[in-house]
C-alpha positions as CSV (number, residue, x, y, z in Angstrom):
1,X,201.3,125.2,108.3
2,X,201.9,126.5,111.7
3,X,200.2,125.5,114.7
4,X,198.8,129.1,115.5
5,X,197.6,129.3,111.8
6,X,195.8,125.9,112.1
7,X,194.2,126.7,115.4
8,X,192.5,130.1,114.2
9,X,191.1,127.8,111.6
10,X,189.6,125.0,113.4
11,X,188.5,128.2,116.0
12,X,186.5,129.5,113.2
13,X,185.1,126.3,111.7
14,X,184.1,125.4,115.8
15,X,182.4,129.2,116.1
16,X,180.5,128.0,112.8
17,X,179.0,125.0,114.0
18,X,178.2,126.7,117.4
19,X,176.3,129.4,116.0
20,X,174.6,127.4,113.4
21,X,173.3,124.2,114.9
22,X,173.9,124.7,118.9
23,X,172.8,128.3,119.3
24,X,169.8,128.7,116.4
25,X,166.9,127.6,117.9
26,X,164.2,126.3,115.3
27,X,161.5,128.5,115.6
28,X,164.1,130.9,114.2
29,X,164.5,128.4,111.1
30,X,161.1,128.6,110.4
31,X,160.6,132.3,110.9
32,X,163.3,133.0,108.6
33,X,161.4,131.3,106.0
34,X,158.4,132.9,106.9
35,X,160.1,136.9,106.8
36,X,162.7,136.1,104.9
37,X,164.8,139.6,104.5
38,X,162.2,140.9,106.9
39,X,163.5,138.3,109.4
40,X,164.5,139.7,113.3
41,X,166.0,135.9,113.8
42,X,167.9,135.7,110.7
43,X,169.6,139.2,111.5
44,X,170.3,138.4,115.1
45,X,171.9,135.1,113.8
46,X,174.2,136.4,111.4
47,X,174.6,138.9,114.3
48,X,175.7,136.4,116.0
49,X,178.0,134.6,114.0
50,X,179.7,137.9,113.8
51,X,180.5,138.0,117.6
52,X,181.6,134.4,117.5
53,X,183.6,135.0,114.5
54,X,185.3,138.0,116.4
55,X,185.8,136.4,119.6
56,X,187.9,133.7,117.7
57,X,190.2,136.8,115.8
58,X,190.0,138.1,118.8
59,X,192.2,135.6,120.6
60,X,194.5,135.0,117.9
61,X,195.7,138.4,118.1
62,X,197.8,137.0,120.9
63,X,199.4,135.2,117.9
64,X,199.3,136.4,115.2
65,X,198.9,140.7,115.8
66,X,196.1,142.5,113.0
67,X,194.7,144.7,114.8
68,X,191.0,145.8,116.4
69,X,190.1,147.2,113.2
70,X,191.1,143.9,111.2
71,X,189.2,142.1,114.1
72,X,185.4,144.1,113.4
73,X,186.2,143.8,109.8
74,X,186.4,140.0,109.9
75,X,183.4,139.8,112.2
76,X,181.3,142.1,110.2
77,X,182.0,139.6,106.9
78,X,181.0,136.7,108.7
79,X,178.0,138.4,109.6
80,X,177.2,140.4,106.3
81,X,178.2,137.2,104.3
82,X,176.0,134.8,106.8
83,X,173.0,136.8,106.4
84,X,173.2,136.5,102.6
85,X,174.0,133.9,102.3
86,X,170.8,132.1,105.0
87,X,168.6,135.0,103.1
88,X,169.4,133.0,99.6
89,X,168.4,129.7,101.7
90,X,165.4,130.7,102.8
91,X,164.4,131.4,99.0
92,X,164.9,127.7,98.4
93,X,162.3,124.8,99.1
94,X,163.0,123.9,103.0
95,X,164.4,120.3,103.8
96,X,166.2,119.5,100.3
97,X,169.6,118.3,101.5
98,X,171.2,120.0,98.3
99,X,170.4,123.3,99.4
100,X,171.5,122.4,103.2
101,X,175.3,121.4,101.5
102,X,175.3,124.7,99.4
103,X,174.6,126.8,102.1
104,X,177.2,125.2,104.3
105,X,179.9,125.0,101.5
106,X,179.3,129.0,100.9
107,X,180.0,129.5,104.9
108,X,183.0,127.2,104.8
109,X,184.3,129.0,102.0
110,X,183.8,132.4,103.5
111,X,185.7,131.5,106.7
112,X,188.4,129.7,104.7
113,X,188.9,133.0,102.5
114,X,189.4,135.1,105.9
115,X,191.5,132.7,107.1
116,X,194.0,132.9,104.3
117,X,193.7,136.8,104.6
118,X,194.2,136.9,108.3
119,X,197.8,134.9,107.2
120,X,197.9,137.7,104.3
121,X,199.6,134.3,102.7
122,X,198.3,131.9,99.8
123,X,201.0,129.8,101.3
124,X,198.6,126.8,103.0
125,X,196.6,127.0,100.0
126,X,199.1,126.3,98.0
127,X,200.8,123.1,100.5
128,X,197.1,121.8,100.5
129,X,197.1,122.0,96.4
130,X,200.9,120.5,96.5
131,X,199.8,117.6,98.5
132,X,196.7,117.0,97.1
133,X,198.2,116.4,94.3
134,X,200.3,113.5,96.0
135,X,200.0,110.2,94.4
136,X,198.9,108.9,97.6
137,X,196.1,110.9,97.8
138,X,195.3,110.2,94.5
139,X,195.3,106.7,94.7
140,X,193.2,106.9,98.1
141,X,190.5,109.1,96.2
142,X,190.3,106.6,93.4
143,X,189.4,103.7,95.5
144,X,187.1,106.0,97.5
145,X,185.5,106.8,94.3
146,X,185.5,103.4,92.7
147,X,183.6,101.7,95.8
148,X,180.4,103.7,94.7
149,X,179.1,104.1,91.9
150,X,181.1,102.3,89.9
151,X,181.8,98.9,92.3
152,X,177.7,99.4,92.4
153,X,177.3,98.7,89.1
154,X,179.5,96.3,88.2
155,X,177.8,94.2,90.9
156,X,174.4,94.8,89.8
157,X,175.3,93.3,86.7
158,X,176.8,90.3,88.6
159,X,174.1,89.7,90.2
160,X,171.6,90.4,87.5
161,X,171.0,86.7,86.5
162,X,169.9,86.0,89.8
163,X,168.1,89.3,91.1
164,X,165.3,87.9,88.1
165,X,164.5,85.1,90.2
166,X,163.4,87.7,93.2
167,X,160.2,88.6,93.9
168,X,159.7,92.6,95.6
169,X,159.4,92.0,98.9
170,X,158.5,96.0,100.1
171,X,162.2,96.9,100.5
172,X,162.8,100.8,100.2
173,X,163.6,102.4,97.1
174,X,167.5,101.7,96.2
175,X,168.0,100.9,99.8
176,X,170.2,98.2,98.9
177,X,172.7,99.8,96.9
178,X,173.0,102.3,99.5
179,X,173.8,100.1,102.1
180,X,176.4,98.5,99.9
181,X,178.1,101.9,99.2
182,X,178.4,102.9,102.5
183,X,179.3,99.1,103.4
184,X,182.1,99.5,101.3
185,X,183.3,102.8,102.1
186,X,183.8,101.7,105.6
187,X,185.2,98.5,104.6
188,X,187.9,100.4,102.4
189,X,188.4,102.8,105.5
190,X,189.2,100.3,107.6
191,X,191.5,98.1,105.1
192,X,193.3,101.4,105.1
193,X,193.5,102.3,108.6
194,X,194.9,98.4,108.6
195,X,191.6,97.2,111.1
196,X,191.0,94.3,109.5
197,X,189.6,92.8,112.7
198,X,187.1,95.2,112.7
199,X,185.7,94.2,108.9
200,X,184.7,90.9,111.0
201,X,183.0,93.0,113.2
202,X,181.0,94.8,110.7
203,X,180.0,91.6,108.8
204,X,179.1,90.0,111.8
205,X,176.4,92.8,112.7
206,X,175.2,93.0,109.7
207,X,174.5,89.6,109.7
208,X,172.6,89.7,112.9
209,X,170.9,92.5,111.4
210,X,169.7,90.5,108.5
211,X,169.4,86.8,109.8
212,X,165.6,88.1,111.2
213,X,164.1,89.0,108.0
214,X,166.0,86.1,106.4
215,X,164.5,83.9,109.0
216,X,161.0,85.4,108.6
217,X,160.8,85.1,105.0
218,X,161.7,81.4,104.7
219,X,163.2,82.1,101.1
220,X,166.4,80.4,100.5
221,X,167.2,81.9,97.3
222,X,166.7,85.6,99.3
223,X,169.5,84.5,102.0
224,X,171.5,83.2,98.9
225,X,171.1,86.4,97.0
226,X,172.1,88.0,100.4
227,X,175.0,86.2,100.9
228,X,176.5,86.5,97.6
229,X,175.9,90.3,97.0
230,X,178.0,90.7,100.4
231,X,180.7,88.7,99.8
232,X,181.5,90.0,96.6
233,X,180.9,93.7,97.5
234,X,183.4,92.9,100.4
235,X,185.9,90.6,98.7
236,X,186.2,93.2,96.1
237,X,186.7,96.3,98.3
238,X,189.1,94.2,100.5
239,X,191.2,93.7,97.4
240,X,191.2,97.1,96.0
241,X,191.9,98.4,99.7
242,X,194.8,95.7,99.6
243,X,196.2,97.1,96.7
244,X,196.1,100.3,97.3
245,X,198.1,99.5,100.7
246,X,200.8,98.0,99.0
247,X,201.4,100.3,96.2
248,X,201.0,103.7,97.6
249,X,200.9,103.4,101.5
250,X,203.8,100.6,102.6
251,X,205.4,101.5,99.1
């Protein structure tokens, strides 16, 4: 991929996130729910993306030649296609994080489809497919994907014979797993990025962040409990991040 072709996409994705979180005040979030299609905001937003869309084609001209007519068409896509797509949002319940990923994963894919026709090239798509395909990134996914939902419940039933003896002490919903899957994806990260310093680091705070409520509760079997979840959510991840060093990354 060429350096001109990868800055007119990382120019579009920066125009994206300009127009849609820096430069879209809320009130217009709210009318747009409101009005809906009937909506001044939610035209002069997509309006907007449009011009910030443009101003990016714009400058790579200087690179990569189309055109002033390839340049409005581009602009009035992102704009036609934003509308639609914020008009289908606004149908959907407000403040459901499904519908907030959907709505960013249409924009994405519309910029990423007039990227790859501004190169009039499947070429990068193809490379990306190529080396996602890799047996490195394969192996990195796998560990990614094994240190959730999977590494969760495997623990779970670890720990089961001792999670009985617990009484609820007013913790939030599944907050625990949570923690432990985003625990060990930064764990793995960092086994990866060879930081193992850092895992100290990240034990070490969430120890501080723990030893009050530990302290206050007076429950040895609770800091027990604790202290054994952690260790083996980390020993394992350490391991599989170990691994996956030594077969696929220093192999």
């Amino acid at each position: 991929m060429s350096a001109d072709a990868l800055s007119l996409l990382m120019g579009l994705l920066l125009a994206h996130l300009v127009g849609d979180f820096l430069l879209q005040p809320r009130p217009w979030v709210e009318e747009r729910y409101r009005l809906r299609h009937r909506s001044p905001r939610l035209l002069q937003h997509a309006g907007l993306h449009g011009l910030l869309a443009g101003g990016v084609l714009l400058v790579a001209t200087a690179a990569m030649p189309r055109g002033l007519a390839a340049v409005l068409l581009g602009a009035l896509t992102v704009a036609a296609s934003h509308w639609l797509i914020d008009l289908a949002k606004s149908r959907r319940p407000a403040g459901e994080l499904r519908w907030f990923l959907l709505d960013q994963a249409a924009h994405l894919l519309v910029l990423l489809g007039l990227w790859l026709a501004w190169q009039e090239s499947l070429a990068p798509l193809a490379a990306l497919g190529a080396w996602l395909a890799t047996p490195t990134v394969l192996g990195v996914a796998t560990a990614y994907l094994v240190v959730t939902r999977p590494l969760s419940i495997a623990i779970a039933l670890v720990m089961q014979r001792w999670s009985e003896q617990l009484e609820e002490t007013g913790t939030l919903a599944s907050a625990g797993a949570r923690i432990g899957v985003l625990e060990r994806l930064l764990v793995l990260t960092l086994v990866l990025l060879d930081q193992l310093t850092a895992v100290g680091f990240l034990l070490a705070a969430k120890s501080v962040l723990r030893f009050g409520d530990l302290r206050d509760s007076r429950d040895r079997k609770l800091t027990e409990y604790v202290l054994l979840g952690t260790l083996l959510s980390v020993s394992t991840t350490l391991v599989l991040g170990m691994l996956v060093r030594l077969l696929l990354l220093e192999g």
